[in-house]
Structure formats: C-alpha cells, structure tokens
SEMARKE-311976 format. One line per field, with one value per residue (C-alpha): y, x, z. Coordinates in nm, 4 decimals. Last residue first. Example, Ala and Ser with C-alpha at 12.3 -4.5 7.8 and 13.67 -1.06 7.14 Angstrom:
% SEMARKE-311976
v	-0.1060 / -0.4500
u	1.3670 / 1.2300
w	0.7140 / 0.7800
//
This chain:
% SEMARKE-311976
v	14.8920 / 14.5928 / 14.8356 / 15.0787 / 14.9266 / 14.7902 / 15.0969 / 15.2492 / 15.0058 / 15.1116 / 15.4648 / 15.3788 / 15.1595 / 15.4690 / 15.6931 / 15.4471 / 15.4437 / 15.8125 / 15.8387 / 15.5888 / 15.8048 / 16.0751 / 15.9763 / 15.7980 / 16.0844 / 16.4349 / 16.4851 / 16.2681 / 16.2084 / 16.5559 / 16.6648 / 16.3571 / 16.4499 / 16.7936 / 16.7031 / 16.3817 / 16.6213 / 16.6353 / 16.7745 / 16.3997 / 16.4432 / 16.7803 / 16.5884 / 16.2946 / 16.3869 / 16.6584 / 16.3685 / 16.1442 / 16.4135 / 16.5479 / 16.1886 / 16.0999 / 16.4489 / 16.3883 / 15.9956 / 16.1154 / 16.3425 / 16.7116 / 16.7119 / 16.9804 / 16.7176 / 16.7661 / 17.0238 / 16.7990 / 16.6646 / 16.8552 / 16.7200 / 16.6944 / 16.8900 / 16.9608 / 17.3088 / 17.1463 / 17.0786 / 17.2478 / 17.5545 / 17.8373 / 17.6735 / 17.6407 / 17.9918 / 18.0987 / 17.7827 / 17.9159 / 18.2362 / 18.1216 / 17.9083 / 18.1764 / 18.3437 / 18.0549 / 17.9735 / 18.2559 / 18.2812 / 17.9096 / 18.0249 / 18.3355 / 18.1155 / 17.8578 / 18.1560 / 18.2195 / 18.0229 / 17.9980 / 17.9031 / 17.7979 / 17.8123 / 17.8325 / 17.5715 / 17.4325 / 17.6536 / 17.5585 / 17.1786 / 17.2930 / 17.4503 / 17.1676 / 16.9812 / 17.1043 / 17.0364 / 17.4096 / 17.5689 / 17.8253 / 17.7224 / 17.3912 / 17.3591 / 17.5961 / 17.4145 / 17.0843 / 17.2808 / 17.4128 / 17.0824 / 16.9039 / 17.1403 / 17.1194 / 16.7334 / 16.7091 / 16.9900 / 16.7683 / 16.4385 / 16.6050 / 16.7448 / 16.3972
u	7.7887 / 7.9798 / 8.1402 / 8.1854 / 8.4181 / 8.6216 / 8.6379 / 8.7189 / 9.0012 / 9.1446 / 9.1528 / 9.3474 / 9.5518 / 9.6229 / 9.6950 / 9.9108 / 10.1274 / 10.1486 / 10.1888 / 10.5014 / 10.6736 / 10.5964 / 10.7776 / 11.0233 / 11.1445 / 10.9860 / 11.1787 / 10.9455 / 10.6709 / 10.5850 / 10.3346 / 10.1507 / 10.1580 / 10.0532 / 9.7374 / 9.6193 / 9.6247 / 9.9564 / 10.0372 / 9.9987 / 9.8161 / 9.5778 / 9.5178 / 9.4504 / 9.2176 / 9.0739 / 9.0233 / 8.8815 / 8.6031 / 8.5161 / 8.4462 / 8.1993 / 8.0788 / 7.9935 / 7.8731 / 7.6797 / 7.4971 / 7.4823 / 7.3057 / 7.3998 / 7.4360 / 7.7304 / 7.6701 / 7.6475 / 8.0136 / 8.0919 / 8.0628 / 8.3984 / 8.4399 / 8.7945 / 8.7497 / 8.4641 / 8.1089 / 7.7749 / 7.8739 / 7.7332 / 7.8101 / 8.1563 / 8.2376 / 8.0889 / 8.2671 / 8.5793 / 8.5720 / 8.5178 / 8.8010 / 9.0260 / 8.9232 / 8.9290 / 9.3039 / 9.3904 / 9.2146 / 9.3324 / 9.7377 / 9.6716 / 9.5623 / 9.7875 / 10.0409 / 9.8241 / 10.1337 / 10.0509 / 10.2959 / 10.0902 / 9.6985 / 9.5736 / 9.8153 / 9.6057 / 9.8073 / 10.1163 / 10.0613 / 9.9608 / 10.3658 / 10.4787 / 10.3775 / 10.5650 / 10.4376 / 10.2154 / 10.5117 / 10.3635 / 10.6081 / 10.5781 / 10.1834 / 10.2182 / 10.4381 / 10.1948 / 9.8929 / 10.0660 / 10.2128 / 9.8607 / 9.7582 / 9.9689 / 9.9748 / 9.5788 / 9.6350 / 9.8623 / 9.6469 / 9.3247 / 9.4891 / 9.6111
w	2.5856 / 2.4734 / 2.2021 / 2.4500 / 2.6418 / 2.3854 / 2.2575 / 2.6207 / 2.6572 / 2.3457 / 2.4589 / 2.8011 / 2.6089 / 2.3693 / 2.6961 / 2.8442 / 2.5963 / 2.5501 / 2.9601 / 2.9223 / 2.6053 / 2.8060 / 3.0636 / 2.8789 / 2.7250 / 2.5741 / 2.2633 / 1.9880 / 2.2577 / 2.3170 / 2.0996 / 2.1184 / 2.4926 / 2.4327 / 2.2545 / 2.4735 / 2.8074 / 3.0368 / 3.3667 / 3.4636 / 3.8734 / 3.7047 / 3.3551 / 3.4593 / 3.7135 / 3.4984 / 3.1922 / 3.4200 / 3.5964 / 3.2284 / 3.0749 / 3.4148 / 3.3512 / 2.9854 / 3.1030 / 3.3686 / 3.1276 / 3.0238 / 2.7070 / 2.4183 / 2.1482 / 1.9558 / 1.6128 / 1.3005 / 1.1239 / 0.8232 / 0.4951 / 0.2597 / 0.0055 / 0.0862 / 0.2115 / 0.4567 / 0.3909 / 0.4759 / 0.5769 / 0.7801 / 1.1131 / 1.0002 / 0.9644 / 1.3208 / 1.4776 / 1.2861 / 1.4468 / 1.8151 / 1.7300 / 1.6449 / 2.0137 / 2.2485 / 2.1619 / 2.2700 / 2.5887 / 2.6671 / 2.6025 / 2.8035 / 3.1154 / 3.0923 / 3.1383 / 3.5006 / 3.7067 / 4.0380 / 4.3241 / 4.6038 / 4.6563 / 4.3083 / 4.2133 / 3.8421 / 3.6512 / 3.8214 / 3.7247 / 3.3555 / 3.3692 / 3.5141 / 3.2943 / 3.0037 / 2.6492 / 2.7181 / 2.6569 / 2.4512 / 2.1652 / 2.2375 / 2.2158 / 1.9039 / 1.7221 / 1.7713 / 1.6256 / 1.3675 / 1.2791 / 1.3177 / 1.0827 / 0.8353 / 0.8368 / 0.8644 / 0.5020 / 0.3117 / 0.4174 / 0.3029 / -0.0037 / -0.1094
//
C-alpha cells in the first residue's frame, strides 16, 4: 500500500509540475527547439531544474541498496552507446520536435488536453506495444 501511496504522489508531483511549467503545451517545446525563429529558452530553465534534484538523488541512490520501501534498486544502465541507444534517441527527437510532446507531458495532458492528445496518447501506447512485440521476436 505504501508503494502505491507514494507512485501516486509522485506521479502527481511530477504531473503538477509539467503543467505548472507549461511544459503540457507544445508549443512551448516547439519554440524551444526554433533556434532560428521565435525562441523560447523557458524549456531551458525547466531542464536545469530538473537536472539539479536529480543530480541529488542519483548521489543518494548510488549509496543504497534498496529503496524507502525496501525494495532493491535497479543496477546503474549500461554506459554503451549503440545503434539501438541512438536509433531510440533519433525516434524519440523526431517525435518529440514534429508532436511538441514526450510520453511524460502527454500522460499529463490527456485528462484536459483534447483529442489531440488523446490521439498522440493512443498512438504512443501502440507505438510501445509494437516495440514489445518487437522485441520479443528480437
């Protein structure tokens, strides 16, 4: 129960803080990426600060071996750049940069956001089940 209660938390802070720093917008991830026409650098402030906590909680979590819930921490990613990291990267920019959106702000977004979020959302989680499926026969 303490798992769920604190993935709720959480995920509300997180989510409050997406629309708070308006980051549920796309146009405002669209003007981050316009170095060339009307810039907006808020995306900017938003990234710095959310750099800093977990640059903190990296530092805490390498020196533990389980979580506040007593459950084990996941190991450290592999530090390999392959094709299928930049593959991963290149897919996620595209989508990113043509959408305005990323899989964080459009969960965010689908209870207020509309049809077009509500279309992106959907096709994110096909997306994501294709890529099991994928994967699986990999």
């Amino acid at each position: 129960m303490m798992r769920l209660a604190i993935a709720a938390l959480s995920g509300a802070l997180f989510g409050a803080g997406l629309v708070i720093s308006g980051m549920t917008d796309p146009a405002k991830v669209q003007g981050w990426l316009d170095v060339f026409g009307r810039w907006d650098p808020t995306l900017g402030f938003v990234l710095t600060g959310a750099i800093l906590p977990m640059l903190v909680a990296w530092r805490v979590a390498a020196r533990r071996r389980t979580a506040l819930t007593g459950i084990g921490l996941p190991p450290p990613p592999p530090q390999r750049i392959d094709t299928r990291l930049i593959g991963g990267a290149a897919l996620f920019g595209l989508g990113w940069g043509l959408a305005g959106l990323c899989p964080g702000p459009a969960i965010a977004s689908v209870g207020f956001g509309g049809a077009p979020f509500l279309i992106f959302f959907a096709a994110m989680i096909a997306g994501m089940l294709l890529f099991a499926l994928w994967d699986r026969r990999a």
